[in-house]
Gaussian input, Z-matrix of N, CA and C with variables (Angstrom, degrees):
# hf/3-21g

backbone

0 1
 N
 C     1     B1
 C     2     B2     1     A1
 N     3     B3     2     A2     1     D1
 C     4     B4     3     A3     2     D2
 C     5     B5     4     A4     3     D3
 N     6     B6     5     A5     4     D4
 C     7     B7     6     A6     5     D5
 C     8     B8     7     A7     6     D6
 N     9     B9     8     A8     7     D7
 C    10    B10     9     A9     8     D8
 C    11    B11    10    A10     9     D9
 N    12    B12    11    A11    10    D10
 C    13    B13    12    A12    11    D11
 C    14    B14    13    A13    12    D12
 N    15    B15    14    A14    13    D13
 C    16    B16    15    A15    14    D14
 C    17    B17    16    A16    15    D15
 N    18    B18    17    A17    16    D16
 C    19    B19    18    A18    17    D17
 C    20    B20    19    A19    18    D18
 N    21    B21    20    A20    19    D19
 C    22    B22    21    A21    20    D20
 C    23    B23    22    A22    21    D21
 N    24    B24    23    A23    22    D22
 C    25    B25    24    A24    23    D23
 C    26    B26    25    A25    24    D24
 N    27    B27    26    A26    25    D25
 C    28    B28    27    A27    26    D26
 C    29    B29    28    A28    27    D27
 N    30    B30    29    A29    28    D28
 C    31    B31    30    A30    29    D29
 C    32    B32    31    A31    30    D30
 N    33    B33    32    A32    31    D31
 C    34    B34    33    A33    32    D32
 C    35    B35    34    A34    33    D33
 N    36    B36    35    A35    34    D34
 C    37    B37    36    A36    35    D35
 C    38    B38    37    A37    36    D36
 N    39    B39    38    A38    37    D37
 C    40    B40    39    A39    38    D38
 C    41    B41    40    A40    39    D39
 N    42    B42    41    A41    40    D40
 C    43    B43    42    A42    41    D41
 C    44    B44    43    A43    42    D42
 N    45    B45    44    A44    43    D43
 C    46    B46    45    A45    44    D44
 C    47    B47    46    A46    45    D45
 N    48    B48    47    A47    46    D46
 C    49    B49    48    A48    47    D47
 C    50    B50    49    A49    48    D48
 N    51    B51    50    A50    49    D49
 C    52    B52    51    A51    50    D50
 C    53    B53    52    A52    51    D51
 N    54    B54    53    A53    52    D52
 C    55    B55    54    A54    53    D53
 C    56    B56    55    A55    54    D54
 N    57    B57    56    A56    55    D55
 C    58    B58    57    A57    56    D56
 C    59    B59    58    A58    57    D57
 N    60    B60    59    A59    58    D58
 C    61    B61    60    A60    59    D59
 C    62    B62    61    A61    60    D60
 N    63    B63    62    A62    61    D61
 C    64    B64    63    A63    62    D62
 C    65    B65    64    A64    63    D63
 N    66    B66    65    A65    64    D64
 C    67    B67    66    A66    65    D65
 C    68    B68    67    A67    66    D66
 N    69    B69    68    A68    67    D67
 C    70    B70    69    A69    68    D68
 C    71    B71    70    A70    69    D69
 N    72    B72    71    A71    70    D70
 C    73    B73    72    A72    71    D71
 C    74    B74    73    A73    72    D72
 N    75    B75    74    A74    73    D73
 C    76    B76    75    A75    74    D74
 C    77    B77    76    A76    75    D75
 N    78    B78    77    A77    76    D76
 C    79    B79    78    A78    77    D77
 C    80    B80    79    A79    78    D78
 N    81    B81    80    A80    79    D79
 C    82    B82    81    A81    80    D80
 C    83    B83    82    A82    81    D81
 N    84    B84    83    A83    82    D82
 C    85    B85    84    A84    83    D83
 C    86    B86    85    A85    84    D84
 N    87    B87    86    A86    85    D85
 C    88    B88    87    A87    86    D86
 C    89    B89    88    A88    87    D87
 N    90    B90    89    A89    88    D88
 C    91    B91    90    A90    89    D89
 C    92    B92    91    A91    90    D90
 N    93    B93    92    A92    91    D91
 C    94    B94    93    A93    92    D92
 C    95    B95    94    A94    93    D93
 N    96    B96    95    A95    94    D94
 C    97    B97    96    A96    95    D95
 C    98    B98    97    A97    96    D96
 N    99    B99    98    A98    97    D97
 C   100   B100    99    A99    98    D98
 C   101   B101   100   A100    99    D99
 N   102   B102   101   A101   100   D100
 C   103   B103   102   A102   101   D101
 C   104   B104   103   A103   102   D102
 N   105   B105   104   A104   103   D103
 C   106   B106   105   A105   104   D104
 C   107   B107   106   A106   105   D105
 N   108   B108   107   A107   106   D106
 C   109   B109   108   A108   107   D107
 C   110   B110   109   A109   108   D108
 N   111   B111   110   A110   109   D109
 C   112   B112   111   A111   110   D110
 C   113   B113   112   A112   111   D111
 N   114   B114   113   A113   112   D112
 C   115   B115   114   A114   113   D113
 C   116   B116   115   A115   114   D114
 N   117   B117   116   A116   115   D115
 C   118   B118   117   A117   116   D116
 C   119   B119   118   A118   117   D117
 N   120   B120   119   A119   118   D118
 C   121   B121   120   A120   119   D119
 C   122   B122   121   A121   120   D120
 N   123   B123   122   A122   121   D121
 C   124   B124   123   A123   122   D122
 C   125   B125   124   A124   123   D123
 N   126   B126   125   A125   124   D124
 C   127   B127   126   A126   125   D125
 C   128   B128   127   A127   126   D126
 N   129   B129   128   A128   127   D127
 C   130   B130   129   A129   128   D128
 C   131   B131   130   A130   129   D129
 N   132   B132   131   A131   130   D130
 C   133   B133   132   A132   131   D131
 C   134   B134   133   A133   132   D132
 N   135   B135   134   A134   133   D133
 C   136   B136   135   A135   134   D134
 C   137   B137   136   A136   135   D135
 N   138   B138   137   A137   136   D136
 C   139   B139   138   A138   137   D137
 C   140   B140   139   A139   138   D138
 N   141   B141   140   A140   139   D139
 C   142   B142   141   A141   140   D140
 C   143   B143   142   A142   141   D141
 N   144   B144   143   A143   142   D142
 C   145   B145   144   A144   143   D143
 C   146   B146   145   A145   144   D144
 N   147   B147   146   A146   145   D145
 C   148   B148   147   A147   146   D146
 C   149   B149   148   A148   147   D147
 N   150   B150   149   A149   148   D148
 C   151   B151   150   A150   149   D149
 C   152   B152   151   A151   150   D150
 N   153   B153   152   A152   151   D151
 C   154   B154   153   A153   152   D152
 C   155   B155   154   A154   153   D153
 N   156   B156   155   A155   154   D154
 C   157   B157   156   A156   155   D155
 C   158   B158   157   A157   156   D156
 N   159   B159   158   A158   157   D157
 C   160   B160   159   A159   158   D158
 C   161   B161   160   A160   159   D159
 N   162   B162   161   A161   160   D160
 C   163   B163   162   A162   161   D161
 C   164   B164   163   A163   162   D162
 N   165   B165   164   A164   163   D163
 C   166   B166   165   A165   164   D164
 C   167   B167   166   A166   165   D165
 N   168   B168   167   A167   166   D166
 C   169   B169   168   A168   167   D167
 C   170   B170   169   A169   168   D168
 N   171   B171   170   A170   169   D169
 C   172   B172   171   A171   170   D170
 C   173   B173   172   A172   171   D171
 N   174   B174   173   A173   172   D172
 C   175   B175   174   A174   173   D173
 C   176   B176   175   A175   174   D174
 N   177   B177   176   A176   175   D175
 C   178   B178   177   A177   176   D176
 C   179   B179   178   A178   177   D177
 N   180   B180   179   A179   178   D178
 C   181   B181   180   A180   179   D179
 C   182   B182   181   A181   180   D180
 N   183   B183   182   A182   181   D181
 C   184   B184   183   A183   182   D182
 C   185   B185   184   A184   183   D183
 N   186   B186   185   A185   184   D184
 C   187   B187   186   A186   185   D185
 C   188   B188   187   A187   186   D186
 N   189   B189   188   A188   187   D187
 C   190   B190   189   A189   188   D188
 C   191   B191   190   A190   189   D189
 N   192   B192   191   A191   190   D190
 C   193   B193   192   A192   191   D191
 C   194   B194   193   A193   192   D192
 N   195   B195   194   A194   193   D193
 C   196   B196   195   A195   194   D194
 C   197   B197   196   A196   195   D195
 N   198   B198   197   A197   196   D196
 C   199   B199   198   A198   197   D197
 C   200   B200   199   A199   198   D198
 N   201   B201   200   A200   199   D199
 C   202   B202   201   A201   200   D200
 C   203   B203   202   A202   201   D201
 N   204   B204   203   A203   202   D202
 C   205   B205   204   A204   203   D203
 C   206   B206   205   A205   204   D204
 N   207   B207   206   A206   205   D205
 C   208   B208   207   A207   206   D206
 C   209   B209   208   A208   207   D207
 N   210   B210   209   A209   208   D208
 C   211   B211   210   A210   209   D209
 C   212   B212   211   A211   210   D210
 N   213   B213   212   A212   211   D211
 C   214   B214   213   A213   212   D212
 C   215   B215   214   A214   213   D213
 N   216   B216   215   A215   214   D214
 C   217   B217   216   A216   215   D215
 C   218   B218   217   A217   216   D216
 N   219   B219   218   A218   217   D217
 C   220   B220   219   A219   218   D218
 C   221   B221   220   A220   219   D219
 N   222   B222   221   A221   220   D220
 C   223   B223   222   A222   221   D221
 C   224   B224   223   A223   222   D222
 N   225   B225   224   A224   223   D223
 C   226   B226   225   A225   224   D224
 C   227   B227   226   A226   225   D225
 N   228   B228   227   A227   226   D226
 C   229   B229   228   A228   227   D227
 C   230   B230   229   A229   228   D228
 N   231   B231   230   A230   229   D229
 C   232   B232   231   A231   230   D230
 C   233   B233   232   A232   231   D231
 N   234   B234   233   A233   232   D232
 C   235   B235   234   A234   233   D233
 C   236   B236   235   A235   234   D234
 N   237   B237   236   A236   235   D235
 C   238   B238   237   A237   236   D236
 C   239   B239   238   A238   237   D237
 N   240   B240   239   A239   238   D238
 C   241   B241   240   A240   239   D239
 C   242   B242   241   A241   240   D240
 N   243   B243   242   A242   241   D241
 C   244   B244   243   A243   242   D242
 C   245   B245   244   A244   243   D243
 N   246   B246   245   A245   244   D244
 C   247   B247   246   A246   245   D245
 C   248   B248   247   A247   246   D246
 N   249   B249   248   A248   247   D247
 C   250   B250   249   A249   248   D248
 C   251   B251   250   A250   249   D249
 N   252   B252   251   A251   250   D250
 C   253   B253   252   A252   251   D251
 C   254   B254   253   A253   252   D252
 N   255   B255   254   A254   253   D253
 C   256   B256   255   A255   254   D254
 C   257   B257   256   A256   255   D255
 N   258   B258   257   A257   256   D256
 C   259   B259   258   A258   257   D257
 C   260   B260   259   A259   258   D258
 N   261   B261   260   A260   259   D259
 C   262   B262   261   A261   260   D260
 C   263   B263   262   A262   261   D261
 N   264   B264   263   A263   262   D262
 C   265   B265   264   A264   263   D263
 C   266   B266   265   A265   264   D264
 N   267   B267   266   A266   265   D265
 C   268   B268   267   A267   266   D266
 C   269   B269   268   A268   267   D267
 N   270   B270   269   A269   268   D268
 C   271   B271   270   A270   269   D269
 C   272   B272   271   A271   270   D270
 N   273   B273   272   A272   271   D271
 C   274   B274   273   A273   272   D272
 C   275   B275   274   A274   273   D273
 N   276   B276   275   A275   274   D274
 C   277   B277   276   A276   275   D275
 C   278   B278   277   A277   276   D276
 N   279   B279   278   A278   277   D277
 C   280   B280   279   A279   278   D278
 C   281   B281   280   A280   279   D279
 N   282   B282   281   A281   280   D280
 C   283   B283   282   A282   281   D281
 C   284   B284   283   A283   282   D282
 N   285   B285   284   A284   283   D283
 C   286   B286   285   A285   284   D284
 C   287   B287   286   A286   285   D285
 N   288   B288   287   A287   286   D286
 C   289   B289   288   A288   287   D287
 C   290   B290   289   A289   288   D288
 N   291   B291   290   A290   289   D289
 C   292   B292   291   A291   290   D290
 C   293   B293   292   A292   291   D291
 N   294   B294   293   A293   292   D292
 C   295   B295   294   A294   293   D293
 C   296   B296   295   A295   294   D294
 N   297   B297   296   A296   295   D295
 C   298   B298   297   A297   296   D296
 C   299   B299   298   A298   297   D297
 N   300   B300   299   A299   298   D298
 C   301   B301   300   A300   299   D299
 C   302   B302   301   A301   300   D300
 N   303   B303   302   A302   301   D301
 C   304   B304   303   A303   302   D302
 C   305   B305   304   A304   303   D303
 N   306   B306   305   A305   304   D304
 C   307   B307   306   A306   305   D305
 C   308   B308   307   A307   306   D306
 N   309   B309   308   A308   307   D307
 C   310   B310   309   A309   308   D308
 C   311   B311   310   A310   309   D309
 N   312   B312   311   A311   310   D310
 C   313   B313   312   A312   311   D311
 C   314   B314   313   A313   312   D312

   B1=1.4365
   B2=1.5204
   B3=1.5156
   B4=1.6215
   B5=1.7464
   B6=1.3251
   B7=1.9754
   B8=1.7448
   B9=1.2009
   B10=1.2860
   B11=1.9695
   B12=1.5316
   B13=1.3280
   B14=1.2278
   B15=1.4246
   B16=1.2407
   B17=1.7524
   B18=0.8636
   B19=1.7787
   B20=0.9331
   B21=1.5554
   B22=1.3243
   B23=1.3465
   B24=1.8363
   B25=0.9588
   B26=1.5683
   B27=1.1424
   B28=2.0324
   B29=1.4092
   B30=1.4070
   B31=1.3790
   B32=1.6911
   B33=1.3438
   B34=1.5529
   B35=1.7743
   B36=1.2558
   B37=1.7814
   B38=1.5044
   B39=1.3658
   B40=1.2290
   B41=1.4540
   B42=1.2454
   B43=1.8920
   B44=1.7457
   B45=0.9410
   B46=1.5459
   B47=1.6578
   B48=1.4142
   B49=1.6464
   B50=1.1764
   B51=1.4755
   B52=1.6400
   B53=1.6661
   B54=1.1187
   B55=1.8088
   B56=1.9162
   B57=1.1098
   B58=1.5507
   B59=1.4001
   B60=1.2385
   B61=1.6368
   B62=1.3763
   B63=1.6620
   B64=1.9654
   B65=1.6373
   B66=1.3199
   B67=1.5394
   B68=1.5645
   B69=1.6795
   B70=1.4624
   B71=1.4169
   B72=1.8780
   B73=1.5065
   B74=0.8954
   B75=2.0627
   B76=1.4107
   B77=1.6782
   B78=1.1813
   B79=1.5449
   B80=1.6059
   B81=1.7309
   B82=1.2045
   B83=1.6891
   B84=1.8984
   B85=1.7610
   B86=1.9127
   B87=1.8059
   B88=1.8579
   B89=1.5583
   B90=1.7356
   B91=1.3622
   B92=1.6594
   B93=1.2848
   B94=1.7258
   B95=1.8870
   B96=1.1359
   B97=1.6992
   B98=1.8187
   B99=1.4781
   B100=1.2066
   B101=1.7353
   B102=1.5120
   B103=1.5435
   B104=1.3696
   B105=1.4126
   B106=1.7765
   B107=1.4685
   B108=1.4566
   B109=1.3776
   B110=1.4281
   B111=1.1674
   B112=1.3193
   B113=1.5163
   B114=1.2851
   B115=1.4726
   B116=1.5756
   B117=1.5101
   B118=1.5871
   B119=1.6931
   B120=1.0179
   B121=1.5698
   B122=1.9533
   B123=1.3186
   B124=1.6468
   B125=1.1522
   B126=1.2248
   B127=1.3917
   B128=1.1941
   B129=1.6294
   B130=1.5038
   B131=1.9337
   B132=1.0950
   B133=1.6526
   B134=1.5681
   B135=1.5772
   B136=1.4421
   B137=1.7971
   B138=1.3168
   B139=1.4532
   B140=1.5829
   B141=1.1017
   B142=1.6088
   B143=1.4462
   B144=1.7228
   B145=0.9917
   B146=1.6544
   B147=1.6962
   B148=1.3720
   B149=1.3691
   B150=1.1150
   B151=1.2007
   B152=1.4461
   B153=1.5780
   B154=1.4292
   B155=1.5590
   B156=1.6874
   B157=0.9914
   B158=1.6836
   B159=0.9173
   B160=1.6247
   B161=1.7137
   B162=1.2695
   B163=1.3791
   B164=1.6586
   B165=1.4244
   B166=1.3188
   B167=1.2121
   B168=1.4566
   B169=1.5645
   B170=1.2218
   B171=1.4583
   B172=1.5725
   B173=1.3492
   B174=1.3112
   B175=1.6813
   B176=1.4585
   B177=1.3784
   B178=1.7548
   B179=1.6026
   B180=1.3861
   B181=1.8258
   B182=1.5254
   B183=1.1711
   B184=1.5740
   B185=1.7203
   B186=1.7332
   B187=1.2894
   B188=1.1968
   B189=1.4667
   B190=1.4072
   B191=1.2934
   B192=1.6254
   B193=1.2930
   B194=2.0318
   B195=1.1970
   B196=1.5023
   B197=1.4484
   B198=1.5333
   B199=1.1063
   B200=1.7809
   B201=1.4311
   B202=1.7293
   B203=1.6798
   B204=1.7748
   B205=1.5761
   B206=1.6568
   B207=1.1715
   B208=1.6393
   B209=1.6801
   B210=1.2216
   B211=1.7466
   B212=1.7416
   B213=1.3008
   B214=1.6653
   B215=1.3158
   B216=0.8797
   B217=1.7149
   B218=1.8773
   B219=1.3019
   B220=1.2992
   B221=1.8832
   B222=1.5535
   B223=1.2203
   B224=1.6553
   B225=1.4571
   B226=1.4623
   B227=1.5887
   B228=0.9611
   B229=1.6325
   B230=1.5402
   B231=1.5708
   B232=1.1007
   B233=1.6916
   B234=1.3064
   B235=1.3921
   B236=1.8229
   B237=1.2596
   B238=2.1183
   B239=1.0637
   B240=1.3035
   B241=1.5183
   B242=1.9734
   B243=1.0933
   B244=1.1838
   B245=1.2212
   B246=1.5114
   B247=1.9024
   B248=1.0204
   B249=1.6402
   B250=1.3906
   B251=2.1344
   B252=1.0290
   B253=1.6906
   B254=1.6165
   B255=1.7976
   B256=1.4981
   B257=1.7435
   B258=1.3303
   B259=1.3625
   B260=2.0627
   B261=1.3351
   B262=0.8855
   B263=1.3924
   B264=1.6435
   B265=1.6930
   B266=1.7910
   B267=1.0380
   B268=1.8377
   B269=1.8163
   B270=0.8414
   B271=1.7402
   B272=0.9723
   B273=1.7303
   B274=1.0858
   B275=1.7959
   B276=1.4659
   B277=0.9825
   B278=1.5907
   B279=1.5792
   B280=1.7321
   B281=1.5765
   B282=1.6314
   B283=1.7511
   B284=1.4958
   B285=1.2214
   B286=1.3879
   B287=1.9887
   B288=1.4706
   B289=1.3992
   B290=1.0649
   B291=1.5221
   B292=1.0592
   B293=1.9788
   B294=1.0514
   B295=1.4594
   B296=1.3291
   B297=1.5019
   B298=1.5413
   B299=1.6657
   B300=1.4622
   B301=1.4619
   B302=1.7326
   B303=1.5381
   B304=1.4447
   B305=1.6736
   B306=1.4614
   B307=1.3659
   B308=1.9368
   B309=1.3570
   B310=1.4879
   B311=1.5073
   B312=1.2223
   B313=1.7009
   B314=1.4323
   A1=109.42
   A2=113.82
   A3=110.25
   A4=91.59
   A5=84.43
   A6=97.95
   A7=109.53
   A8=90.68
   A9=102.97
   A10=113.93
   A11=114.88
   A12=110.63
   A13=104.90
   A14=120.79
   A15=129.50
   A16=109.16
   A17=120.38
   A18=147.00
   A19=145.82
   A20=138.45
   A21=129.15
   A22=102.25
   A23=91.53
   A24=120.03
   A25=139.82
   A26=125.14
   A27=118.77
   A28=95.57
   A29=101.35
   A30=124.78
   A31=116.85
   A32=116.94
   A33=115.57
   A34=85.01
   A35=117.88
   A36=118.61
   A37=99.04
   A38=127.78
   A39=137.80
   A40=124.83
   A41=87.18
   A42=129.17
   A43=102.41
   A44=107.15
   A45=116.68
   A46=104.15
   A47=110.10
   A48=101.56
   A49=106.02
   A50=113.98
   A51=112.61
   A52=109.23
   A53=101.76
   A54=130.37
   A55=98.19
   A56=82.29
   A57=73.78
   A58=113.16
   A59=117.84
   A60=124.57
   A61=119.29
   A62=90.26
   A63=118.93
   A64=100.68
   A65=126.26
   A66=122.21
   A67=130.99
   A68=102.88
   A69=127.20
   A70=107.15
   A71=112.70
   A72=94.75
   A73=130.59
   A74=112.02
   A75=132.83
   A76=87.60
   A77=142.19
   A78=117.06
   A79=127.87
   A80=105.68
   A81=97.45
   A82=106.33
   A83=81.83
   A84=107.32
   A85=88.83
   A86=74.51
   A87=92.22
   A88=90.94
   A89=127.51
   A90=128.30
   A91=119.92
   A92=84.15
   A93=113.67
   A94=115.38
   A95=110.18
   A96=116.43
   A97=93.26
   A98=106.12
   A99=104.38
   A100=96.45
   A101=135.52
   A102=127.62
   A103=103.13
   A104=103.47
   A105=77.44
   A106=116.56
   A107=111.54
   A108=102.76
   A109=132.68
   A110=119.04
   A111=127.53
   A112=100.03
   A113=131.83
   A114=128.58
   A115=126.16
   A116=94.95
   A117=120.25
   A118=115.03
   A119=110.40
   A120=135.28
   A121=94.02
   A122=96.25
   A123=104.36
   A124=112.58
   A125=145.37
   A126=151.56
   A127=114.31
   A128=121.24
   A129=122.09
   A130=101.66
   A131=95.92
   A132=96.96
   A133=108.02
   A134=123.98
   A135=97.65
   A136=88.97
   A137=118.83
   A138=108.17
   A139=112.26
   A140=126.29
   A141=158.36
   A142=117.71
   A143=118.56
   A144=137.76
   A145=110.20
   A146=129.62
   A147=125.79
   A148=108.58
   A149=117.75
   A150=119.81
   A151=105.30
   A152=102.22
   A153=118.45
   A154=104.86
   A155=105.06
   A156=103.62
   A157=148.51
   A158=143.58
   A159=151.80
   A160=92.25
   A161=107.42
   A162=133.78
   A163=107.86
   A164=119.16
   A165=117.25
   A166=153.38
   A167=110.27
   A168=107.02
   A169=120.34
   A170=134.45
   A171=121.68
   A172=82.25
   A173=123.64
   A174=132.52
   A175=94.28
   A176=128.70
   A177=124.41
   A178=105.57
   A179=121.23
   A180=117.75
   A181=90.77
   A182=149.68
   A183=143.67
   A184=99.35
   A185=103.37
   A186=118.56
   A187=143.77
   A188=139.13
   A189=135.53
   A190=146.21
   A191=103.70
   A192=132.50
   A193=111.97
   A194=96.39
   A195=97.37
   A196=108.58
   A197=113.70
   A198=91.54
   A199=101.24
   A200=108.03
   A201=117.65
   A202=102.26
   A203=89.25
   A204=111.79
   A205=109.60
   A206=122.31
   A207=131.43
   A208=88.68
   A209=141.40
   A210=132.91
   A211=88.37
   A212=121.68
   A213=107.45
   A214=106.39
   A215=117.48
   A216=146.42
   A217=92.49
   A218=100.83
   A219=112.02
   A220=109.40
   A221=109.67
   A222=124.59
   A223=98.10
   A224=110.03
   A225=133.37
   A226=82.76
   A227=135.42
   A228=124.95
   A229=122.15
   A230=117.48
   A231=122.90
   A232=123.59
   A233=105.25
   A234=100.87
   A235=137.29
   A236=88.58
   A237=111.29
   A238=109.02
   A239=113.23
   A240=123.79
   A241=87.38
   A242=137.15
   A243=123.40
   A244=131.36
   A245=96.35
   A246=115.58
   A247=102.40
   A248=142.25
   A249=142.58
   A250=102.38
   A251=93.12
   A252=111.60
   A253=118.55
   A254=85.47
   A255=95.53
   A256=119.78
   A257=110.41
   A258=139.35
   A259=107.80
   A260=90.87
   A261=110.38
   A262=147.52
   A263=104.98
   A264=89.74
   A265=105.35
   A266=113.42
   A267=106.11
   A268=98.50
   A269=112.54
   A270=115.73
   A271=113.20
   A272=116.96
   A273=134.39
   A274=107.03
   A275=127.65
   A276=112.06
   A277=149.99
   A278=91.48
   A279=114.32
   A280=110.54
   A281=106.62
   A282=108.99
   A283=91.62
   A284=130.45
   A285=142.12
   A286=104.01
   A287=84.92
   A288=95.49
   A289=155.51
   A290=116.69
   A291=137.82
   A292=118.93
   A293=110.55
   A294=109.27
   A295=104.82
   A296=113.13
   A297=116.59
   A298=99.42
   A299=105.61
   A300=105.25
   A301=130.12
   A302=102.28
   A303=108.25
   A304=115.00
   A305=130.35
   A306=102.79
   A307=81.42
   A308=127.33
   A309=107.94
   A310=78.88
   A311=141.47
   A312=128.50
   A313=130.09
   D1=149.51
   D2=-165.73
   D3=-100.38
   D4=148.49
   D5=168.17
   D6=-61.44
   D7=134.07
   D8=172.86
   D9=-105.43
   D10=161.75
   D11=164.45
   D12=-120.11
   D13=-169.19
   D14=-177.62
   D15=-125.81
   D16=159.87
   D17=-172.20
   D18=-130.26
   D19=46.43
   D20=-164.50
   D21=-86.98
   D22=149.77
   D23=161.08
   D24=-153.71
   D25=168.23
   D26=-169.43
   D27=-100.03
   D28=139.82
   D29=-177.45
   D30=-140.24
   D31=149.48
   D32=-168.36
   D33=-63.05
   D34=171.05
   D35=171.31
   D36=-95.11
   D37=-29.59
   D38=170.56
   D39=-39.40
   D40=-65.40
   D41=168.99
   D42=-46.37
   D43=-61.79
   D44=-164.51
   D45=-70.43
   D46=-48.10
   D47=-174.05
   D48=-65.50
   D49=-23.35
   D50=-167.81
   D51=-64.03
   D52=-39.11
   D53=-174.96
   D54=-70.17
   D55=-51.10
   D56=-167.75
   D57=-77.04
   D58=2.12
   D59=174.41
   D60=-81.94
   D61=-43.06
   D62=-179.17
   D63=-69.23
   D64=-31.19
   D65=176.00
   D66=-76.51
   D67=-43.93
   D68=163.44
   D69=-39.12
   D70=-51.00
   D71=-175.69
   D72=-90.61
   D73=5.53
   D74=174.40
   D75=-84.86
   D76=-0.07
   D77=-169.16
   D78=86.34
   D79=-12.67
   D80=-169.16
   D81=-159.97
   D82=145.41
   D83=-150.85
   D84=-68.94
   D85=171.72
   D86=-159.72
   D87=-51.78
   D88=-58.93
   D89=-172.56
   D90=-7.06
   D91=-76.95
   D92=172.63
   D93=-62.91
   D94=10.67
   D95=163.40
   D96=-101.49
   D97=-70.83
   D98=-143.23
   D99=-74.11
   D100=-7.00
   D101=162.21
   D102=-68.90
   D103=-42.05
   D104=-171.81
   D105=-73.31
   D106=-28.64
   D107=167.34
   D108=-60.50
   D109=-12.88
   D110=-177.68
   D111=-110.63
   D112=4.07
   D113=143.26
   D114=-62.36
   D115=-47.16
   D116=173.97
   D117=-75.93
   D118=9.54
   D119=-179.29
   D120=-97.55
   D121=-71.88
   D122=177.00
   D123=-63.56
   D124=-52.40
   D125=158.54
   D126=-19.32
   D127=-65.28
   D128=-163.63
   D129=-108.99
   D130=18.63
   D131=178.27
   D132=51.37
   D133=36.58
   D134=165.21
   D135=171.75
   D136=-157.38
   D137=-179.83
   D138=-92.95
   D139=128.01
   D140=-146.30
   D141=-80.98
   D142=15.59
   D143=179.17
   D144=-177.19
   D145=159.40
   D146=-169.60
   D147=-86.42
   D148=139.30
   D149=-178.57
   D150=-121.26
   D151=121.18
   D152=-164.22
   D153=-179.49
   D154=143.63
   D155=173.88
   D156=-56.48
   D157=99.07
   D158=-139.49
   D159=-53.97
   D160=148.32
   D161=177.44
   D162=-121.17
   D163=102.18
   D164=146.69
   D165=-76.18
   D166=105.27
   D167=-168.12
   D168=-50.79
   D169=58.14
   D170=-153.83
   D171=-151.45
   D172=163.60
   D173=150.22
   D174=63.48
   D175=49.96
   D176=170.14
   D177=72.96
   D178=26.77
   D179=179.15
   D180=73.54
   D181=31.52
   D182=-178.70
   D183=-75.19
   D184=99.89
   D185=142.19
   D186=-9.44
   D187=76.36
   D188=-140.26
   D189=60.74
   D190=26.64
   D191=173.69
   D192=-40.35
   D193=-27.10
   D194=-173.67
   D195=-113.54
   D196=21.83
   D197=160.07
   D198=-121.96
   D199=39.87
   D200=167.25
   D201=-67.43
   D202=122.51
   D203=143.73
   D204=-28.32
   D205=133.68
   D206=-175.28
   D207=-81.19
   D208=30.79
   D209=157.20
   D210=-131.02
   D211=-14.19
   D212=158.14
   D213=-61.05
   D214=-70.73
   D215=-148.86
   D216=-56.08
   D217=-55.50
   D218=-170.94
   D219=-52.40
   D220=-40.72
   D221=-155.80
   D222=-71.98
   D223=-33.12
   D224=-159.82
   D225=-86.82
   D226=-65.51
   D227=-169.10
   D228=-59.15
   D229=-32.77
   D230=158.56
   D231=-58.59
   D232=-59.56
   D233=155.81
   D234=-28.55
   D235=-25.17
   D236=-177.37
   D237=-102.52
   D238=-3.05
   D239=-163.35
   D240=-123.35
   D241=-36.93
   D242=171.22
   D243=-68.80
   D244=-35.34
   D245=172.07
   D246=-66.91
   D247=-29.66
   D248=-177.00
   D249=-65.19
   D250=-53.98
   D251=-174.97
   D252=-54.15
   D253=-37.06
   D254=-177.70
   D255=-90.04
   D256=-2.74
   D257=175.13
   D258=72.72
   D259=39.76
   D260=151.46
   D261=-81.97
   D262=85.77
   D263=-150.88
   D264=-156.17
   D265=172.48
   D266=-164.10
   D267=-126.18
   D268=139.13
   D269=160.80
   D270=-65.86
   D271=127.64
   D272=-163.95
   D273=-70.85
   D274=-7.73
   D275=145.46
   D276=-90.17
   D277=1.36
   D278=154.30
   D279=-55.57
   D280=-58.94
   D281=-157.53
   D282=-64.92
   D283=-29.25
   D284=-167.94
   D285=-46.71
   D286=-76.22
   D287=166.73
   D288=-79.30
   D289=-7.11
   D290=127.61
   D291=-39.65
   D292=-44.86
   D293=-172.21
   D294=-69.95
   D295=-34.57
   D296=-159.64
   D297=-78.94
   D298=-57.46
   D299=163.06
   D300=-25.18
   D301=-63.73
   D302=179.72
   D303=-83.02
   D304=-9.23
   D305=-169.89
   D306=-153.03
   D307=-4.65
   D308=151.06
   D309=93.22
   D310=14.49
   D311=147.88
   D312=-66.79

C-alpha cells in the first residue's frame, strides 16, 4: 500500500454537504473526489476543467443570471407570466430552434 499525506482544508458547510450528497450516490467518499482530482491536476498539468464564470442561455445569454436576488428572479418570472396573459407567446417549436441555432442545443 502507498503512503498517503494529509490536507486540510476550509470549505462553505453548504458547499460540502452538497458535494458530499452528489458523491454518496456516486459511491464515493469526499477522499477519493478530491485525490482523483488532484491526479487530474498532475495529469493535465493544471486545473482539469475551465474555470469561468457560468453563462445562462436564458434572459438574452444574461451573465450571472443565477446569481439573481430571489425579488430579481421573482420580477423576471412575473414578467413570463404577463406575456403568457397577454398572449404573448412563441411555439414551442420556434424556442426549439432558435436554441439550437444560438447555443448548438
Amino acid at each position: 500500500m502507498s503512503r498517503t499525506s494529509s490536507i486540510y482544508t476550509r470549505v462553505e458547510p453548504e458547499i460540502k454537504e452538497q458535494a458530499e450528497a452528489i458523491l454518496s450516490q456516486l459511491g464515493m467518499p469526499m477522499s477519493n473526489a478530491v485525490n482523483l482530482f488532484l491526479h487530474q491536476v498532475v495529469l493535465r498539468g493544471g486545473i482539469p476543467f475551465e474555470v469561468q464564470l457560468p453563462t445562462v442561455p436564458m434572459a438574452g445569454g444574461v451573465p450571472g443570471l443565477i446569481r439573481m436576488k430571489k425579488e430579481q428572479f421573482d420580477a423576471e418570472m412575473q414578467k413570463g407570466l404577463d406575456s403568457i396573459k397577454a398572449g404573448r407567446v412563441t411555439p414551442a417549436e420556434e424556442v426549439w430552434a432558435e436554441m439550437h441555432e444560438r447555443y448548438g442545443i
